[in-house]
C-alpha positions as CSV (number, residue, x, y, z in Angstrom):
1,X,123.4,-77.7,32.2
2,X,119.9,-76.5,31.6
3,X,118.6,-74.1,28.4
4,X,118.9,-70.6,31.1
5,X,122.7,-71.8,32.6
6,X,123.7,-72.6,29.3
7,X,122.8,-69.0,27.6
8,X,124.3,-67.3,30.6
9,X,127.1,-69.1,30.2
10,X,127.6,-68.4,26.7
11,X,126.7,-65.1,26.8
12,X,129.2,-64.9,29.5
13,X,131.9,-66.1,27.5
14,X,130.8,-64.3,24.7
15,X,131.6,-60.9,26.6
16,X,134.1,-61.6,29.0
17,X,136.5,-64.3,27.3
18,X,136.8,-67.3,28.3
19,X,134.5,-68.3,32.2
20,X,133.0,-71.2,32.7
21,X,130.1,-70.8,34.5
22,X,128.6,-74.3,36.3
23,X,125.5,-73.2,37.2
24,X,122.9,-70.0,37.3
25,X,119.8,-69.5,39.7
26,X,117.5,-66.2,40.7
27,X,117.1,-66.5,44.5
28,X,115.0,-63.5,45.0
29,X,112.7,-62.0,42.5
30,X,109.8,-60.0,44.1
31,X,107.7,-57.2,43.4
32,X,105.6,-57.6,46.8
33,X,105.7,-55.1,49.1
34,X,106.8,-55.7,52.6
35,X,106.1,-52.8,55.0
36,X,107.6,-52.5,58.8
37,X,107.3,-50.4,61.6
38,X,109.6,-49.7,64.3
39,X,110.8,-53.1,64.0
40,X,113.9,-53.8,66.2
41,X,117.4,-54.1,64.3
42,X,118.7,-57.9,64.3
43,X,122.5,-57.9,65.0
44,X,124.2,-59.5,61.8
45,X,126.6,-62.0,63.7
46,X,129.0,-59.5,66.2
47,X,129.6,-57.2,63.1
48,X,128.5,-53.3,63.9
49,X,125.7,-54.1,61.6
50,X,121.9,-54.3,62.6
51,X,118.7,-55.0,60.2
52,X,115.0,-54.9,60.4
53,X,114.0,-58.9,59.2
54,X,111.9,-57.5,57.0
55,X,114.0,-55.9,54.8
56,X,116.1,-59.0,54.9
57,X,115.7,-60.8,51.6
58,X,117.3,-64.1,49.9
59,X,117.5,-67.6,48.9
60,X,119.7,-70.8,48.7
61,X,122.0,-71.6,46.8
62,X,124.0,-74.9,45.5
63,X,127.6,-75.1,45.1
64,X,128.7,-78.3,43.0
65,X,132.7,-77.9,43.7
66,X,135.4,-77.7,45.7
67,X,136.6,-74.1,47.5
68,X,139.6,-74.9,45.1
69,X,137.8,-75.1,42.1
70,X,134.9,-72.3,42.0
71,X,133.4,-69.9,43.9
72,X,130.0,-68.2,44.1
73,X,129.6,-65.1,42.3
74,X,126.0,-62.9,43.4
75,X,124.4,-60.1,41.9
76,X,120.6,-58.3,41.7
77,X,119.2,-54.8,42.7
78,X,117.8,-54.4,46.0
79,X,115.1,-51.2,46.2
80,X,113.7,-49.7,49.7
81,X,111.9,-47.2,51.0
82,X,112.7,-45.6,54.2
83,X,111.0,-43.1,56.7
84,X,113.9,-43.9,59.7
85,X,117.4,-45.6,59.8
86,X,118.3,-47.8,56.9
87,X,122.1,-45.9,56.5
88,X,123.6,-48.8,55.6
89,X,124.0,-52.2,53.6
90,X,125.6,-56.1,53.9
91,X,125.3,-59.1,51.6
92,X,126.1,-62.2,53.6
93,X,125.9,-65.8,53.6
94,X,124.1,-67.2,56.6
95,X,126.6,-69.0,59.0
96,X,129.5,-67.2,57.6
97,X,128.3,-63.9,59.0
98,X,132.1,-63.1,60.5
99,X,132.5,-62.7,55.9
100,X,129.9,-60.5,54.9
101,X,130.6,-58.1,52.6
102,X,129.5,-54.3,53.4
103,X,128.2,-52.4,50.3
104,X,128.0,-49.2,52.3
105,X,125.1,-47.4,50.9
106,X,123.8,-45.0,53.0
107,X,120.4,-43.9,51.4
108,X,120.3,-40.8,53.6
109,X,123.6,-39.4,53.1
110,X,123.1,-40.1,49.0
111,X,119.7,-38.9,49.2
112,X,121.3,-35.4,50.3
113,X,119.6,-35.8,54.2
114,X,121.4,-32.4,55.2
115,X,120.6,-30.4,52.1
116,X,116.9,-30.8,52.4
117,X,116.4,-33.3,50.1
118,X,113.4,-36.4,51.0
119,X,115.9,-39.1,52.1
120,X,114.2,-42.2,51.6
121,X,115.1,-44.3,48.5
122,X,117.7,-47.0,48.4
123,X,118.9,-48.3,45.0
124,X,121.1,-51.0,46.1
125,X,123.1,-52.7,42.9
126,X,124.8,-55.9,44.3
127,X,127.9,-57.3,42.1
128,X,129.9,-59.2,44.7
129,X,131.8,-62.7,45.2
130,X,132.3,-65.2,47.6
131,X,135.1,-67.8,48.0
132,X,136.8,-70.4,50.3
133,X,133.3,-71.8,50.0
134,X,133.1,-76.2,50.0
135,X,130.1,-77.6,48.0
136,X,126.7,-77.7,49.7
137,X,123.5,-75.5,49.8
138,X,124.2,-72.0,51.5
139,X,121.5,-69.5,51.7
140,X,122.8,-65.9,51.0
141,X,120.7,-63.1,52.4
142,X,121.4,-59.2,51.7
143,X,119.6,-56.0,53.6
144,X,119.9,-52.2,54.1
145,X,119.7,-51.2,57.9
146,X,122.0,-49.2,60.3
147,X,125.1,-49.1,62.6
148,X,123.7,-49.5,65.9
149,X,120.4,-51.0,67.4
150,X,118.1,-48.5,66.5
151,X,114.5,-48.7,64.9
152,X,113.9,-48.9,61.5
153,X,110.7,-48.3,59.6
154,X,110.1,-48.5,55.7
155,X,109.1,-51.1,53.2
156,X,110.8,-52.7,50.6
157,X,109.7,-53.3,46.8
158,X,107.3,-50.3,47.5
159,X,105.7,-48.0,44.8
160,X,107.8,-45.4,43.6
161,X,105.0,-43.3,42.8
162,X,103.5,-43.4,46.1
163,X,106.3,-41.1,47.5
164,X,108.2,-39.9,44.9
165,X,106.0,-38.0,42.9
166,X,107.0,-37.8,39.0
167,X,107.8,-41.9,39.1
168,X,106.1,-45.0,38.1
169,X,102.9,-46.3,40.1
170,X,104.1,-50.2,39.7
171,X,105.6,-51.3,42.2
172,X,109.5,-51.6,42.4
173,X,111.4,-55.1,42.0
174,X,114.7,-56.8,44.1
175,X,115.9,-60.1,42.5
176,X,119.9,-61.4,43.6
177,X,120.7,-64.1,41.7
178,X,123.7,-66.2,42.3
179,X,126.3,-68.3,40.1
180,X,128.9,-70.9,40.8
181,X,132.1,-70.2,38.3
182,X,135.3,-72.4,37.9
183,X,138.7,-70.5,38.3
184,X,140.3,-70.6,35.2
């Protein structure tokens, strides 16, 4: 187990009892910006659930045990910034689309679109699990984007200050990591 698994691990512990976790890696940590325009939705597997690719954002993974023995356990903060159509968000892993798991945040319904309010930000937190899963590589992806096939335009890891005012003019940050942890 190396130096950064092994202090998550016991910090883990420390908190939460007793969890042995096998092993710890950051699959996405970026603070580029990625911009797109009117880019097509892409249909995640045959769920109602379509994504611009650019939003899209992950990394792979490696389980070391059995579906019987651990399962994957994700978490990050994903940050947009929308002009049209991202209503909606999935964490998946790819190949296994049929178990992705909606985090339904609509950033124009929180954002107040109705009321007048700019609806553009989303603040995605992502705490989720996966099980059933064999040992192997996996990569696991996560994106905001809509219900049905329509255009989306935005960026993602953009500057807050640039449309938002009061903020911070450094850009924004998305990181998911992911963990493997034994059932106890």
């Amino acid at each position: 187990m190396g130096t950064k698994t092994r202090s998550i691990a016991n910090h883990l512990n420390n908190s939460l009892g007793e969890l042995a976790v096998i092993s710890y890696k950051l699959i996405y940590n970026s603070n580029t910006a990625v911009s797109f325009s009117s880019q097509a939705g892409t249909q995640l597997g045959s769920l109602d659930f379509y994504y611009p690719v650019s939003a899209r954002v992950g990394g792979s993974f490696t389980k070391q045990y059995d579906a019987s023995t651990s399962y994957i356990v994700t978490g990050g903060h994903y940050y947009a910034h929308a002009t049209s159509n991202l209503h909606s968000h999935w964490l998946w892993i790819d190949g296994d689309e049929a178990n992705a798991i909606h985090l339904a945040d609509d950033i124009y319904a929180l954002s107040g679109e109705d009321g007048g309010s700019p609806r553009q930000k989303s603040k995605v937190t992502i705490q989720s699990s996966f099980t059933g899963k064999a040992a192997g590589t996996y990569t696991i992806y996560t994106s905001s984007g809509t219900g049905d096939t329509r255009a989306h335009t935005g960026s993602i890891n953009p500057t807050p200050g640039s449309t938002d005012g009061d903020t911070s003019s450094e850009p924004a940050r998305t990181m998911i990591w992911a963990m493997e942890v034994l059932y106890t």
